[in-house]
N, C-alpha and C positions, 0 to 999 in steps of 0.2 A: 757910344763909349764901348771900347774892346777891352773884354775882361776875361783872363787865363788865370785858370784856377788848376795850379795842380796837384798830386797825391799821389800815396805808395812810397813816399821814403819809407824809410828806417832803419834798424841794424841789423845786420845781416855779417855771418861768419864768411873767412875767404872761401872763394870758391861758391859760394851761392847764387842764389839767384831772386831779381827783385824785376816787375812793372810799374813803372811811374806813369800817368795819365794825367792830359792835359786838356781840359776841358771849356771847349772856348763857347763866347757868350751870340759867336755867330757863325755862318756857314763857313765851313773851314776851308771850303774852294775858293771862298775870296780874298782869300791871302796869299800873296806870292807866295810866301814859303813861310813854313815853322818848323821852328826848331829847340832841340833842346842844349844846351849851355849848362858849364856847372863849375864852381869857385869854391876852392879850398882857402883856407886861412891864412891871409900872405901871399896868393899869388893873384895872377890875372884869370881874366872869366874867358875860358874854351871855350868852345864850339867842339860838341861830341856829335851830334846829327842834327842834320838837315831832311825835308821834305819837300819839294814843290809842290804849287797845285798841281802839276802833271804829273806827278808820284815820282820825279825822278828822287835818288838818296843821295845824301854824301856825307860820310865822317870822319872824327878828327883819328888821324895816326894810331894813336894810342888804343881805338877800340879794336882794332885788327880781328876784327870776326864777332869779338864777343856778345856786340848790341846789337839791334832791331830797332828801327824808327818804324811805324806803322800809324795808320790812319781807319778812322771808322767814323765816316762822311754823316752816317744815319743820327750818329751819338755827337759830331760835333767834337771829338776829342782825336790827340794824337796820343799815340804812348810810344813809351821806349823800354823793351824789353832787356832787360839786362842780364849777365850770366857771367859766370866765372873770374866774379869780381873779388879785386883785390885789394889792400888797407889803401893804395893808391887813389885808388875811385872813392874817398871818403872825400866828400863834399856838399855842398848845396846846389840843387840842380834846379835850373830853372826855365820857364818852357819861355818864348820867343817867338812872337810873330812880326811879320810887314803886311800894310797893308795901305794902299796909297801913298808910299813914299812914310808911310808914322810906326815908328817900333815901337810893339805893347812889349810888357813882359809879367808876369806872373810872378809871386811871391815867391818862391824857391820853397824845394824839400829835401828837409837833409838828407842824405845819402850816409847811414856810418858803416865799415867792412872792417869789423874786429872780430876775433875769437874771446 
């Protein structure tokens, strides 16, 4: 059983900056890819970054420079560095893996960007 555990939301003013980590319950090379995802209230669930196991990236429009997907194989977790976040980026994010064809997903962590 695959289990994503993530953490590092909270509330953060615009313009700051927050790492969320996602810490998975097995070698994080054996997942096609993980990712992180995040749903505001009322809308659909994005896609902000991607990871393969071959470290390729890729993210959604919206992050235009300001996130980091990154990986640390030793620790078994991804994170997603965030910066120059705006009331925009208030959501719940949640981490997202494949692995044999089966999508886990992790409980989500709020993300809030108020002053």
């Amino acid at each position: 059983q695959v289990q994503l555990v993530e953490s590092g939301g909270g509330l953060v003013q615009p313009g700051g900056s927050l790492r969320l980590s996602c810490a998975a319950s097995g070698s994080i090379f054996s997942f096609y890819y993980m990712a992180w995802y995040r749903q505001a209230p009322g809308k659909q669930r994005d896609l902000v970054a991607l990871i393969s196991s071959g470290g390729s990236t890729n993210y959604g429009d919206f992050v235009k420079g300001r996130f980091t997907i990154s990986r640390d194989s030793a620790k078994n977790t991804v994170y997603l560095q965030m910066s120059s976040l705006k009331p925009e980026d208030t959501a719940v994010y949640y981490c997202h893996a494949v692995l044999r064809g089966q999508n886990y997903w992790g409980q989500g962590t709020q993300v809030t960007v108020s002053a």
